[in-house]
N, C-alpha and C positions, 0 to 999 in steps of 0.2 A: 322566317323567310330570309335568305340570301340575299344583302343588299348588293344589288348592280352597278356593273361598273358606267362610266361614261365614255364616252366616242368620239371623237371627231376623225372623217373621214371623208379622204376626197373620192368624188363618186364619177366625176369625168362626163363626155357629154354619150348616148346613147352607146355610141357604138363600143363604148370602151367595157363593154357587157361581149365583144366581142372576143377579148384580150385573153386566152386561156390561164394566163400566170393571173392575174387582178383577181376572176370570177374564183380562181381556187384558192386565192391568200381571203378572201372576203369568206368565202364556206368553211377555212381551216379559222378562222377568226372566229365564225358566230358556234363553229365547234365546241372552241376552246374555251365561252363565254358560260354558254349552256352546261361543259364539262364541270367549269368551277363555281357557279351559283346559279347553277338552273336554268330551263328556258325563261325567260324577261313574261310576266304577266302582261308587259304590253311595251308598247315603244311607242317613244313621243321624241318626233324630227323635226327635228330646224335646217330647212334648205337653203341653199343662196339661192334661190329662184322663188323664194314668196316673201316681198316685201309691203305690210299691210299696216295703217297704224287706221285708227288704233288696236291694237292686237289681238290678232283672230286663231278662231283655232278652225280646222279642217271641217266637212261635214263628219254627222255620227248618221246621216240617215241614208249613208250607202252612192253617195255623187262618183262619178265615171273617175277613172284616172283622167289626173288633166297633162296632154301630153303638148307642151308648151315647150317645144321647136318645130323649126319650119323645115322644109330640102333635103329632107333623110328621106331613102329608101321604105316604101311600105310596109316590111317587117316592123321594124321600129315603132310601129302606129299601132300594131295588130297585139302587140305586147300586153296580155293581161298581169294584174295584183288584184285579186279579191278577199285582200284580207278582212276582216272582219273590223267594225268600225269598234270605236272607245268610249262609247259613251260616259261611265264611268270615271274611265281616266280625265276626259273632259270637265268633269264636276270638280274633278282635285284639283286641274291647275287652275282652274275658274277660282276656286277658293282660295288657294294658294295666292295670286296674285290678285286678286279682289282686292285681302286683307290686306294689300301691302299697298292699297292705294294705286296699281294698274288698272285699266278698263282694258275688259276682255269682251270681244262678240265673237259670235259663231257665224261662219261662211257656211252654212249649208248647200251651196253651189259648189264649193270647192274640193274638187277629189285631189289624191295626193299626186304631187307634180314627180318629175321624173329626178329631181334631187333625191326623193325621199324612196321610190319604187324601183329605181335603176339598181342600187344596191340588197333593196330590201329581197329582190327575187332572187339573189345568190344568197342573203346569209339565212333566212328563211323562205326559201322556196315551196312548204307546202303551206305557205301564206293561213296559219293557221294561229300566229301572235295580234291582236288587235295593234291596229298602229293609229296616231290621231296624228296630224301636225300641226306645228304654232306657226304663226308669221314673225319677220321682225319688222319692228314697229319703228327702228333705225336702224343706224349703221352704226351706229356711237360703241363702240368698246365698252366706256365702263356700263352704259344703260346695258348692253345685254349681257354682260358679267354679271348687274345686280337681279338681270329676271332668272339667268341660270342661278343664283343663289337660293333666289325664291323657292325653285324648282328641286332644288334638293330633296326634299324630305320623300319625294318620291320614290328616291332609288329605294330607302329601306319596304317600301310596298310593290318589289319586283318589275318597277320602270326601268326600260333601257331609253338614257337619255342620249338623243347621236345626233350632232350639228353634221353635216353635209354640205360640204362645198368644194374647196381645191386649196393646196397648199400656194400653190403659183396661178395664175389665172389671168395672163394677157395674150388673144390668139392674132396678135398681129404676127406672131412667134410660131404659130402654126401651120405646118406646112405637109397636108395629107401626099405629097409627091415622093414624101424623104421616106415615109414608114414612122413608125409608130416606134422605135425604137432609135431614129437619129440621136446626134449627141444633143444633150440640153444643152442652149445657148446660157451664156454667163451669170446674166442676171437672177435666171429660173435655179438654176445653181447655188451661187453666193446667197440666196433668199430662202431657199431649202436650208443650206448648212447653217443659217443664223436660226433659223426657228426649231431646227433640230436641237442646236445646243442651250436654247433660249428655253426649249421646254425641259431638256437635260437637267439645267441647273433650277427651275421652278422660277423661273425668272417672269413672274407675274407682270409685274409692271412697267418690263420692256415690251413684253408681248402687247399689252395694250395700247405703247406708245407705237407703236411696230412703224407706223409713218414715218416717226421721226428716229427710230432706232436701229432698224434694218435696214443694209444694205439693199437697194437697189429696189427698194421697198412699193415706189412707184410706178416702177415699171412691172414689176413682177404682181401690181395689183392696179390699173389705172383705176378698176373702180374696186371696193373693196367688199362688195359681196360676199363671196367665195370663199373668205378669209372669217366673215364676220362669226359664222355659225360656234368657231372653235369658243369664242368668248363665252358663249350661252354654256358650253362644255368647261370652259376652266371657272363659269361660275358654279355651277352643281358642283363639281369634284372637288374645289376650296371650303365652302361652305361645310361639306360633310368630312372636309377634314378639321373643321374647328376651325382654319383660318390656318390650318397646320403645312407641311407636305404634302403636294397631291401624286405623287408616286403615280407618273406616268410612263408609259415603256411606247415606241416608236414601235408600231405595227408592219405599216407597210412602207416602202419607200420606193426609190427609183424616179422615170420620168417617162412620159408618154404624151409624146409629139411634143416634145419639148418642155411637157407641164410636171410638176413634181406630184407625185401621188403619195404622199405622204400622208399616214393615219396612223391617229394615235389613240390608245386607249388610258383612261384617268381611274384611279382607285381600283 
């Protein structure tokens, strides 16, 4: 079996499913995944919008998508994913992080949030990949560097591991009046171009310090959610490089309402 690759990608808030260029760079992406090591036996997301400790995984017995925003237009709400649950897959990282001394519960209430379903219906749309999601249990960098390391061993058993958040993620900056296409204000920029070459050069343990390393770092994250998923992601893909290279290539880029959409894939 084709060991998969890992993900980190910004998935934006609902409507950005609206965006013709995003929805077809995320189709040409899960293309090009499936072109070179198969479709993913399953996918296991980490969203910036489920933060649980102690760490939970999604239900496996079928719970509703949970659509956890408010003031959007009724389409938005009517949006189905029925992809098929993971049971399975829940048993590995149950074990997976057991062993390593994490407590793992299961949310059986909890269907998958619009971090992990807003993307999933473009790069698999005939919702036919089992998908489980994990919480994070903090915000901490290296804690969830060391649970994405855990998690590695999965990709060799056709896991597609994908944190789900945003490269830049403060909407005091966003302004539905300007379009979706205004110029990014400075910060959303200089914070893009740092993390850009920061993962260029495998620059692990700036990216973790990222507060204290990148420009404008606070603004471009007051809280750092949206950011955190990626770590879960550069933990899997160091891990199964030995501690080596994690040979990442910069997927998507650009900005939308001033936010950087930047996605990367590892290994």
């Amino acid at each position: 079996m084709t060991t998969q690759p890992v993900l980190y990608l910004s998935h934006g808030a609902p409507p950005l499913a609206d965006d013709t260029v995003w929805t077809k760079e995320l189709a040409t992406w899960s293309g090009d995944i499936v072109e070179a090591a198969a479709k993913p036996t399953n996918v296991l997301m980490v969203s910036a919008h489920w933060e649980e400790a102690p760490l939970a995984l999604s239900s496996v017995t079928g719970a509703p998508l949970t659509y956890d925003f408010w003031g959007f237009p009724q389409r938005y709400y009517d949006v189905t994913y029925a992809a098929p649950a993971a049971p399975e897959l829940a048993d590995d990282v149950t074990a997976l992080l057991s062993a390593a001394g994490t407590t793992v519960h299961r949310d059986e209430a909890r269907g998958l949030d619009h971090g992990a379903y807003v993307p999933l219906v473009e790069m698999f749309p005939e919702a036919d990949v089992p998908v489980l999601q994990l919480s994070m249990p903090t915000l901490d960098p290296r804690t969830l560097f060391a649970i994405g390391q855990k998690l590695a061993p999965l990709r060799e058993e056709g896991t597609l591991i994908v944190g789900s958040g945003f490269t830049t993620h403060n909407l005091s900056g966003f302004n539905p009046s300007l379009g979706s296409d205004y110029e990014a204000p400075a910060w959303s920029k200089e914070f893009d171009q740092w993390a850009k070459e920061a993962m260029e050069h495998e620059d692990v343990d700036a990216l973790l310090d990222f507060l204290d390393k990148a420009p404008a770092a606070h603004v471009a994250h007051p809280r750092t959610e949206h950011f955190a998923p990626l770590f879960v992601s550069l933990g899997a893909a160091y891990a199964s490089a030995g501690q080596g290279p994690i040979v990442s290539r910069s997927v998507i880029d650009g900005f939308w309402f001033g936010l950087s959409k930047r996605s990367w894939q590892l290994g």
